[in-house]
N, CA, C and O atoms as CSV, one atom per row, in Angstrom:
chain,resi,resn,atom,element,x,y,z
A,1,UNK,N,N,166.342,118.731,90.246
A,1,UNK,CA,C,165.215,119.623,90.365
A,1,UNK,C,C,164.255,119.085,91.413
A,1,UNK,O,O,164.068,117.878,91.570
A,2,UNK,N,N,163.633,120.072,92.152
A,2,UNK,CA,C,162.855,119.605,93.294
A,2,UNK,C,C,161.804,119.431,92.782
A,2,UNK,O,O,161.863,119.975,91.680
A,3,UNK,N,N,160.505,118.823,92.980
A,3,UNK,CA,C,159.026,118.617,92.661
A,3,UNK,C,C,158.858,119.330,93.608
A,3,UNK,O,O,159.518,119.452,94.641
A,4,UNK,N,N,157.430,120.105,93.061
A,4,UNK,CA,C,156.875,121.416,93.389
A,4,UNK,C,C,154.814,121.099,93.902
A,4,UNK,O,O,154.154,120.485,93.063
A,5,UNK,N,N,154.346,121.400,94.748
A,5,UNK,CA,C,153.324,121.061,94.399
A,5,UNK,C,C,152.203,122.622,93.853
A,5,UNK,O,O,152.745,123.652,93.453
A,6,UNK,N,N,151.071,122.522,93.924
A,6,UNK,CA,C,150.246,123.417,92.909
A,6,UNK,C,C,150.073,124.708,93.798
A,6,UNK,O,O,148.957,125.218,93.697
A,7,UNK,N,N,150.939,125.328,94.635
A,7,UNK,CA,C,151.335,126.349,95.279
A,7,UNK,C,C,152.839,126.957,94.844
A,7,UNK,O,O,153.325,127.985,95.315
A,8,UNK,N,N,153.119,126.570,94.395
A,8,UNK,CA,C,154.812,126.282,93.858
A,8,UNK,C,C,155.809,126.289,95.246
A,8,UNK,O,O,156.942,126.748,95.385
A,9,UNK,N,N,155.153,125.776,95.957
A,9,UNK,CA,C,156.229,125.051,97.332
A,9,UNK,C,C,156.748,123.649,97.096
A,9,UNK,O,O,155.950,122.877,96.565
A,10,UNK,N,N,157.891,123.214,97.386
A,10,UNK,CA,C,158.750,122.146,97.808
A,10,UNK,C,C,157.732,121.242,98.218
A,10,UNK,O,O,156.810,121.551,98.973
A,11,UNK,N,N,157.930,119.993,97.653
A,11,UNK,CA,C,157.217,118.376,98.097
A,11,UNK,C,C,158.337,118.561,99.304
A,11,UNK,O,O,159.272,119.279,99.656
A,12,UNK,N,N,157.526,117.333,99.703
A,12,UNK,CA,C,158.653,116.995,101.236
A,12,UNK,C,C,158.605,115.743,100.626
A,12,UNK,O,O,157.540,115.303,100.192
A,13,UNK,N,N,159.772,115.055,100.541
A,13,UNK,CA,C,160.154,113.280,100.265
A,13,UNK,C,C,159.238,112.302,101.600
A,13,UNK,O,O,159.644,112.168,102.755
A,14,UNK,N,N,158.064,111.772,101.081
A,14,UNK,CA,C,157.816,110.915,101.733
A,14,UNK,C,C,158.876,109.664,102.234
A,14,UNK,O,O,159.088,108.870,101.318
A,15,UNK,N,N,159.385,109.428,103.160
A,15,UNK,CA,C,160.873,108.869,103.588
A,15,UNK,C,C,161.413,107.919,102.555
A,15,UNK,O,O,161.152,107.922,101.352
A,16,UNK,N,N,162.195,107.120,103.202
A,16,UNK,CA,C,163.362,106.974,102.377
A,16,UNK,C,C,163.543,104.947,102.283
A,16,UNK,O,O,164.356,104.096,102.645
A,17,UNK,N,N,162.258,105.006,101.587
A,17,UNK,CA,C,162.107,104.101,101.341
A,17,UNK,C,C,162.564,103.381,99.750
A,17,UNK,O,O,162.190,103.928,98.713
A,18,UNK,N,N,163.403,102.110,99.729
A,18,UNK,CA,C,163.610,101.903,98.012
A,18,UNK,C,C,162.435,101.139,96.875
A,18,UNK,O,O,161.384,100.499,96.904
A,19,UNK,N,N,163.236,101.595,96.087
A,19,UNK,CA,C,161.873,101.028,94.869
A,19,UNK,C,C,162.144,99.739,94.742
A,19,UNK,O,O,163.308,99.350,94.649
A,20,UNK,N,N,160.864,98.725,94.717
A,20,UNK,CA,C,161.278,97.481,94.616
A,20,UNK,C,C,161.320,96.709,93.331
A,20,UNK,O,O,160.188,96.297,93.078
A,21,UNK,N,N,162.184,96.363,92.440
A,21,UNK,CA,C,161.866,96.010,91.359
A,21,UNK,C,C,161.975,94.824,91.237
A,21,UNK,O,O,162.744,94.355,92.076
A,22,UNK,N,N,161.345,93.757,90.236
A,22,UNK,CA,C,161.042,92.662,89.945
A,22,UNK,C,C,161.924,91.770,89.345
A,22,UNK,O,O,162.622,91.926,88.344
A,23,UNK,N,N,161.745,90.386,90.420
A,23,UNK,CA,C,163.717,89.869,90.239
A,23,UNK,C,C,163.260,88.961,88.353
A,23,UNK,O,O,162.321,88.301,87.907
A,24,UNK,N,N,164.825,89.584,87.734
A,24,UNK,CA,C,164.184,88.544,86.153
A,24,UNK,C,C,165.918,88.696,85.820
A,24,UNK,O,O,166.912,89.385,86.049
A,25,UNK,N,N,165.455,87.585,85.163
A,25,UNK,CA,C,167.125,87.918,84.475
A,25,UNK,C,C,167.633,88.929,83.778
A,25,UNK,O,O,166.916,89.390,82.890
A,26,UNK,N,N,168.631,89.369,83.938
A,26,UNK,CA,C,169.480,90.482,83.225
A,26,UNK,C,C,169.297,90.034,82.092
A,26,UNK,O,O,169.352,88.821,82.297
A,27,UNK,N,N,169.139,90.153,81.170
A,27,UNK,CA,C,170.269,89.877,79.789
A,27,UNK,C,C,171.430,90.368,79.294
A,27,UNK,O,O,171.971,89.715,78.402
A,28,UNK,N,N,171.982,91.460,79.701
A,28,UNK,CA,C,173.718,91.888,79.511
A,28,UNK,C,C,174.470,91.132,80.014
A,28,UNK,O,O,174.447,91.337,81.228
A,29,UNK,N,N,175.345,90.118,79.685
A,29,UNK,CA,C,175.981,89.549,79.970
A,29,UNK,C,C,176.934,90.449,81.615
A,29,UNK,O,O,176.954,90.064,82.784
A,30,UNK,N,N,177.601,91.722,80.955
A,30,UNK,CA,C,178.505,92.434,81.638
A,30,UNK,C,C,177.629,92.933,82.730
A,30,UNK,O,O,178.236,92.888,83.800
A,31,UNK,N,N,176.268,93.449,82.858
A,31,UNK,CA,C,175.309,93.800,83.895
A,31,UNK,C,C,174.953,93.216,84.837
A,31,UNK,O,O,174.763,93.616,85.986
A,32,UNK,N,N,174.795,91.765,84.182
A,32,UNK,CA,C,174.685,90.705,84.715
A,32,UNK,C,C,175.818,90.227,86.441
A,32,UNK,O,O,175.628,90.096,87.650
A,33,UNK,N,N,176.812,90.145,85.566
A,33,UNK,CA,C,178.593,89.842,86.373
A,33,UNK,C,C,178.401,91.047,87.383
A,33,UNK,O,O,178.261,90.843,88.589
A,34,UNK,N,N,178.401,92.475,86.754
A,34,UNK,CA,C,178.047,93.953,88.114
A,34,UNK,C,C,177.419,93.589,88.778
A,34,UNK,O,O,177.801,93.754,89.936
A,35,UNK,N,N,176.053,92.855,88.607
A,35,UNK,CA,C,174.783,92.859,89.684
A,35,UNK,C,C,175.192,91.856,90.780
A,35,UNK,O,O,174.971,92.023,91.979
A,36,UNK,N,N,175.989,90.499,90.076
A,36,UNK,CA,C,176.373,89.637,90.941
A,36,UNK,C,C,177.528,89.664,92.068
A,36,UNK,O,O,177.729,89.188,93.186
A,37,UNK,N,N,178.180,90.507,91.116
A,37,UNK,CA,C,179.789,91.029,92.019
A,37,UNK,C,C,179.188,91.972,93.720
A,37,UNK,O,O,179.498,91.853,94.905
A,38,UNK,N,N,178.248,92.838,92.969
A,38,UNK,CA,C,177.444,94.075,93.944
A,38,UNK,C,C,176.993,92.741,94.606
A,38,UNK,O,O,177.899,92.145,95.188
A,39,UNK,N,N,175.667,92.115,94.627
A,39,UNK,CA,C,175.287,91.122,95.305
A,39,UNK,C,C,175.747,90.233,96.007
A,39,UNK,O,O,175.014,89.637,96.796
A,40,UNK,N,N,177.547,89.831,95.838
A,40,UNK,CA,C,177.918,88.851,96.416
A,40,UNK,C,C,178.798,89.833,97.420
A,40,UNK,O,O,179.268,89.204,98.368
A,41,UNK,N,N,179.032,90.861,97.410
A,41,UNK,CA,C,179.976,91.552,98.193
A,41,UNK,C,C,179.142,92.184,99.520
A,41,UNK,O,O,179.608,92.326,100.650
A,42,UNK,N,N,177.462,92.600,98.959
A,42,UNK,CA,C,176.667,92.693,100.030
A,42,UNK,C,C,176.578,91.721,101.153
A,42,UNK,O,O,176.839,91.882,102.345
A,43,UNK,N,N,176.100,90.549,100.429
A,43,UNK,CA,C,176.041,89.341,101.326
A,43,UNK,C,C,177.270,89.140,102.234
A,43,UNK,O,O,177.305,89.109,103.464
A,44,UNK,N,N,177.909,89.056,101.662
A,44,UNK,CA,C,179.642,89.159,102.652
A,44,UNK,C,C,179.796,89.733,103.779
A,44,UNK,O,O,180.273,89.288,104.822
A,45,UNK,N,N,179.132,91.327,103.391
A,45,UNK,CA,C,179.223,92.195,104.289
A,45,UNK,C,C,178.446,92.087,105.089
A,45,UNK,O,O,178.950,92.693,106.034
A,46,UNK,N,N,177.281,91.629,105.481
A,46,UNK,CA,C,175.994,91.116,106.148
A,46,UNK,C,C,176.641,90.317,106.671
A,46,UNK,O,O,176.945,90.502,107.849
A,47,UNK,N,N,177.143,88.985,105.890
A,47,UNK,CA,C,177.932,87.767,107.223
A,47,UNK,C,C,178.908,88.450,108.048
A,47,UNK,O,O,178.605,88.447,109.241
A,48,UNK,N,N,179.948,89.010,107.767
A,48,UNK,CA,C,180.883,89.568,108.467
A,48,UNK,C,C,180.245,90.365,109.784
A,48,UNK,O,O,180.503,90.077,110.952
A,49,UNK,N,N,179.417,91.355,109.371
A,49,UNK,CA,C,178.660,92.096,110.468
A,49,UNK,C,C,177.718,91.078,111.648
A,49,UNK,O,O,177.564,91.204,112.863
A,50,UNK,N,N,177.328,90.302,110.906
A,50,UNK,CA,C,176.677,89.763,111.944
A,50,UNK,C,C,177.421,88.903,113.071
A,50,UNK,O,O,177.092,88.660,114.232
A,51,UNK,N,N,178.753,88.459,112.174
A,51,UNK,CA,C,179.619,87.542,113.021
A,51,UNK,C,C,180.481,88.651,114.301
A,51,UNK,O,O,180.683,88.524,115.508
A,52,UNK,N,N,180.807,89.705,113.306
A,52,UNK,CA,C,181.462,90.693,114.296
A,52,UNK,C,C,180.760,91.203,115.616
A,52,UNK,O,O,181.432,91.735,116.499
A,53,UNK,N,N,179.133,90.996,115.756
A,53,UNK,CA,C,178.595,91.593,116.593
A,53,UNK,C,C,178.413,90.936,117.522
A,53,UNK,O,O,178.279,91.456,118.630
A,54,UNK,N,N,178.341,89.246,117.287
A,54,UNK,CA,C,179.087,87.993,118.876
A,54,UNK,C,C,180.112,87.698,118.378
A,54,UNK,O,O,180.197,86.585,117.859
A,55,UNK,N,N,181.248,88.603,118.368
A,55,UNK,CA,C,182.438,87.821,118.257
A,55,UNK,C,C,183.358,87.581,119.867
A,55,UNK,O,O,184.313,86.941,120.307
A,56,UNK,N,N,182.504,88.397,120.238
A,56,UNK,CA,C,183.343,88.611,121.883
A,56,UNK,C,C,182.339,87.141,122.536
A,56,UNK,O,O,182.601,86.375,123.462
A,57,UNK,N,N,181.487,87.176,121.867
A,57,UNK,CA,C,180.955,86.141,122.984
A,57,UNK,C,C,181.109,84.039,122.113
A,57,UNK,O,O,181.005,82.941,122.659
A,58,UNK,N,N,181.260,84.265,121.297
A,58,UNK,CA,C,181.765,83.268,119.822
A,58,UNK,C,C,180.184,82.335,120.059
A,58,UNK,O,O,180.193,81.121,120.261
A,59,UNK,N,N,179.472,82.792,120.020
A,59,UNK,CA,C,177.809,82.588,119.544
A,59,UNK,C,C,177.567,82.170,118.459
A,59,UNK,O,O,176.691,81.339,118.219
A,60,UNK,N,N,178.561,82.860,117.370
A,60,UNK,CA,C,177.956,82.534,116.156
A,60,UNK,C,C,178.303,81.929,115.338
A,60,UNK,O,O,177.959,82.629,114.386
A,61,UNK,N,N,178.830,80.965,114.873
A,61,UNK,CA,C,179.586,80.281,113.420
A,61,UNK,C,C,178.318,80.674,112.181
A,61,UNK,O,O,177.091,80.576,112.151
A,62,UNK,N,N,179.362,81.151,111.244
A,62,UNK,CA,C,178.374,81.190,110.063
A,62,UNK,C,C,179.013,81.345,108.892
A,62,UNK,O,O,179.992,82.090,108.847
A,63,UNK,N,N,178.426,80.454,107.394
A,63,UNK,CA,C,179.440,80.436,106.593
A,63,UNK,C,C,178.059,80.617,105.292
A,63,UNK,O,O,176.856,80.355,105.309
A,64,UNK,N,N,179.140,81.280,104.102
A,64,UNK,CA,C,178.146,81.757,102.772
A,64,UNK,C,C,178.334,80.791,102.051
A,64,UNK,O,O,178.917,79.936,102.718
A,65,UNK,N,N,178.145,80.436,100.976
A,65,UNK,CA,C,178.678,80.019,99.696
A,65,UNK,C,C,177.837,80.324,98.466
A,65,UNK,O,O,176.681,79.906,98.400
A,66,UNK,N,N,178.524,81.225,97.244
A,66,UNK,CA,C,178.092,81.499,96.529
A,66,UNK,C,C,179.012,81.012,94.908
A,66,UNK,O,O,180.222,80.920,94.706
A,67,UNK,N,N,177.829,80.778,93.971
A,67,UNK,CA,C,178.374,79.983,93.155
A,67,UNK,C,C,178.227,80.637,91.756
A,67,UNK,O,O,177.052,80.659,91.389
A,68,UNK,N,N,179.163,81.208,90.827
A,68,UNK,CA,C,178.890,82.011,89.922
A,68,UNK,C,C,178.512,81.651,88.865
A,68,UNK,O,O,178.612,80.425,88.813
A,69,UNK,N,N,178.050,82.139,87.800
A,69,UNK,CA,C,176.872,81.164,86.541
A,69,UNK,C,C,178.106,80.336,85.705
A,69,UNK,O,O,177.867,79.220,85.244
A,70,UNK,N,N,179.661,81.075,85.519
A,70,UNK,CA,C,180.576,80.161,84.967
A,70,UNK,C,C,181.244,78.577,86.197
A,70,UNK,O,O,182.180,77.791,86.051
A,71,UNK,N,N,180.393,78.705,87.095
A,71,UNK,CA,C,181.057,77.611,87.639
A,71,UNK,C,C,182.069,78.063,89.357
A,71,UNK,O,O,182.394,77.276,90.246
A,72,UNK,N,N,182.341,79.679,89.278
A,72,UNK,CA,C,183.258,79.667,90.184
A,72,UNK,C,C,183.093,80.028,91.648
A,72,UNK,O,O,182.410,81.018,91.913
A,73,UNK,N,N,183.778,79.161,92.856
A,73,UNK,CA,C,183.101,79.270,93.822
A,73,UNK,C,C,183.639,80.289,94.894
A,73,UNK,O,O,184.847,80.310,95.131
A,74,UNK,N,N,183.017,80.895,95.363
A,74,UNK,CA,C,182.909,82.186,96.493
A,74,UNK,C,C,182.789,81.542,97.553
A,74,UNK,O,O,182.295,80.423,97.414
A,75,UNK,N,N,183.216,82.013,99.126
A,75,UNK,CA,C,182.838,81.481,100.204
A,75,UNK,C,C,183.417,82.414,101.079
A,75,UNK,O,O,184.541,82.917,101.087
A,76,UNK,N,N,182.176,82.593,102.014
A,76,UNK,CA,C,182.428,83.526,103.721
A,76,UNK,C,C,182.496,82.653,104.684
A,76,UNK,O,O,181.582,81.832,104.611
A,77,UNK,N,N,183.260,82.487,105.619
A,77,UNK,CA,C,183.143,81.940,106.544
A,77,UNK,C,C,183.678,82.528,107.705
A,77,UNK,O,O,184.593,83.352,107.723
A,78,UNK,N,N,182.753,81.831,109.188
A,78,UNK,CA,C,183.758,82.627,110.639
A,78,UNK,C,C,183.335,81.277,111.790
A,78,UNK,O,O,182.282,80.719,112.095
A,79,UNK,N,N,184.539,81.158,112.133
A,79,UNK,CA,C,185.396,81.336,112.121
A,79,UNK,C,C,186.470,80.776,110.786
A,79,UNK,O,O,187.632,81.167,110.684
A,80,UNK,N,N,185.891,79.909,109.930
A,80,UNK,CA,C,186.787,79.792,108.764
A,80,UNK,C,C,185.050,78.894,107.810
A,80,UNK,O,O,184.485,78.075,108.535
A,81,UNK,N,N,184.645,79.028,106.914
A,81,UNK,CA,C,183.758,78.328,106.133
A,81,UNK,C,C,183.800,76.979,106.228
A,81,UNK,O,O,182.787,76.340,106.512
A,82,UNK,N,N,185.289,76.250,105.940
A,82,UNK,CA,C,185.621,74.791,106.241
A,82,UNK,C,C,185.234,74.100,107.967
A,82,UNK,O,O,184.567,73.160,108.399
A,83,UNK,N,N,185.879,74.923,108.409
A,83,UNK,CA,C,185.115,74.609,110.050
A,83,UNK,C,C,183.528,74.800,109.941
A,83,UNK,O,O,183.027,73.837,110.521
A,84,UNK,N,N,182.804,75.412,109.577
A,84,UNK,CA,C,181.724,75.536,109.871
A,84,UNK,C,C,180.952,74.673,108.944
A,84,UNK,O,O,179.745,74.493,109.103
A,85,UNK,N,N,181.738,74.053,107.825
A,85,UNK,CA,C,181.115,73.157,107.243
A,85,UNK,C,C,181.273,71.691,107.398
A,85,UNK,O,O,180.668,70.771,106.848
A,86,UNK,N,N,181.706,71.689,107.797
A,86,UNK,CA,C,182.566,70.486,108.906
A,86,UNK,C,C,181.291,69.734,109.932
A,86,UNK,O,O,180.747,68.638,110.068
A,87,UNK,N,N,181.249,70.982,110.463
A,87,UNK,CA,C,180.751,71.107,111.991
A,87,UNK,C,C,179.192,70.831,111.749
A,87,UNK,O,O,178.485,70.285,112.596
A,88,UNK,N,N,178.717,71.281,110.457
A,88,UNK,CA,C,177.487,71.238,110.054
A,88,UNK,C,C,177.609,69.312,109.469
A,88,UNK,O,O,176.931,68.547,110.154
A,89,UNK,N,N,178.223,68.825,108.583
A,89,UNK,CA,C,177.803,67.859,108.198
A,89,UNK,C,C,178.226,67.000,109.325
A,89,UNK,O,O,177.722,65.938,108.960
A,90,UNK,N,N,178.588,66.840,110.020
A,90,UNK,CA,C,179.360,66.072,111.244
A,90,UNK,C,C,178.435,66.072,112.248
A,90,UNK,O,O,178.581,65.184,113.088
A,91,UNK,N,N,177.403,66.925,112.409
A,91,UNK,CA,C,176.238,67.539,113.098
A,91,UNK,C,C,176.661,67.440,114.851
A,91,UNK,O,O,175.920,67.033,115.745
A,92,UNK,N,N,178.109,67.958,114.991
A,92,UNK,CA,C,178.377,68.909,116.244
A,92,UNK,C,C,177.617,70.173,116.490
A,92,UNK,O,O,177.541,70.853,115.467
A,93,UNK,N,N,177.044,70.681,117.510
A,93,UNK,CA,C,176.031,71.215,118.180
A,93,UNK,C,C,176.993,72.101,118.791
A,93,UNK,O,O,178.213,71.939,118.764
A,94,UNK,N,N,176.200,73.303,119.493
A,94,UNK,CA,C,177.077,74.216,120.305
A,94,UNK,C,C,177.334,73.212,121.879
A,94,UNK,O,O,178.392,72.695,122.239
A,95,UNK,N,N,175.988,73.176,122.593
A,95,UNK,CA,C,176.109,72.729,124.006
A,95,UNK,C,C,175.476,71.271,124.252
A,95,UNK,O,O,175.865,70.244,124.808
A,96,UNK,N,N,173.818,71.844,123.284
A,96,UNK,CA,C,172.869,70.295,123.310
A,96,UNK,C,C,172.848,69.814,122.116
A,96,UNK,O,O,171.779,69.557,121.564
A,97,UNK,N,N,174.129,69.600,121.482
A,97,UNK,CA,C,174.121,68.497,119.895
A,97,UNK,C,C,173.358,68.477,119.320
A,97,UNK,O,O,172.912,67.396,118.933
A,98,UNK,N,N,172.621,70.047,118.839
A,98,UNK,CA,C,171.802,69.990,117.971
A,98,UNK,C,C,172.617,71.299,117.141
A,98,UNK,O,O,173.311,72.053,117.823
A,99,UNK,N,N,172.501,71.521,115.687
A,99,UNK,CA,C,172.526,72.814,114.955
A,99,UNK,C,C,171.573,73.752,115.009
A,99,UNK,O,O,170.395,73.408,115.100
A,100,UNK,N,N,171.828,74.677,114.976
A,100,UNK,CA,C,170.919,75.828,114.832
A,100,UNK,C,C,171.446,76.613,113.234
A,100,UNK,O,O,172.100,77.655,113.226
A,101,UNK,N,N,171.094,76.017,112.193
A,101,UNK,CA,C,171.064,76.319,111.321
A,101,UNK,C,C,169.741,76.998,110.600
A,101,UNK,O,O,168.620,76.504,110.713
A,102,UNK,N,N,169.973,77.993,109.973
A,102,UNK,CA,C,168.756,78.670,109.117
A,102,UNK,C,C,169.277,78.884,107.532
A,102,UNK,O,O,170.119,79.727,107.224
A,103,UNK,N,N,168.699,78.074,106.690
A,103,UNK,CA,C,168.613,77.813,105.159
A,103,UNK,C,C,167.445,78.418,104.464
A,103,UNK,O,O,166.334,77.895,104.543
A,104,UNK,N,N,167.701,79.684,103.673
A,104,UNK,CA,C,167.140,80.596,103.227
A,104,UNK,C,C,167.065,80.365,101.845
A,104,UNK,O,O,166.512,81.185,101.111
């Protein structure tokens, strides 16, 4: 149903902006696992995209790791997560031997 205002004409959707709700723990166990599965598959998709967009120019190494509340471990990586974790504790640099790492 559309919202109407006091003419009985059509609202227009002020754009298309989302509702922000307040981060707390789930308590459904099973809601819980959905929110994380949804959440970890986003993130994925974000690394992947961003890697795909210098992949022609190989600019970017970048790797995820996500860790689930039973213990089990997830990981994105490009060109492979292990290389890029490697490369990070070993502290190889692209040109001037420094990382350009960002920890969020």
């Amino acid at each position: 149903m559309a919202a109407h205002d006091e003419d009985g004409k059509k609202k227009k959707k002020k754009g298309g902006k989302r509702t922000k709700f307040p981060m707390q723990l789930i308590s459904d166990p099973r809601q819980r696992h959905v929110s994380f599965s949804k959440r970890k598959k986003g993130l994925f998709g974000k690394c992947a995209a961003l890697s795909s967009l210098f992949s022609d120019t190989g600019a970017v190494e970048i790797a995820s790791v996500v860790i689930s509340q039973c213990g089990k471990v997830f990981s994105f990586g490009h060109p492979s997560p292990d290389t890029v974790f490697h490369r990070y504790q070993g502290g190889g640099g692209l040109d001037s031997g420094k990382t350009g790492f960002l920890v969020g």
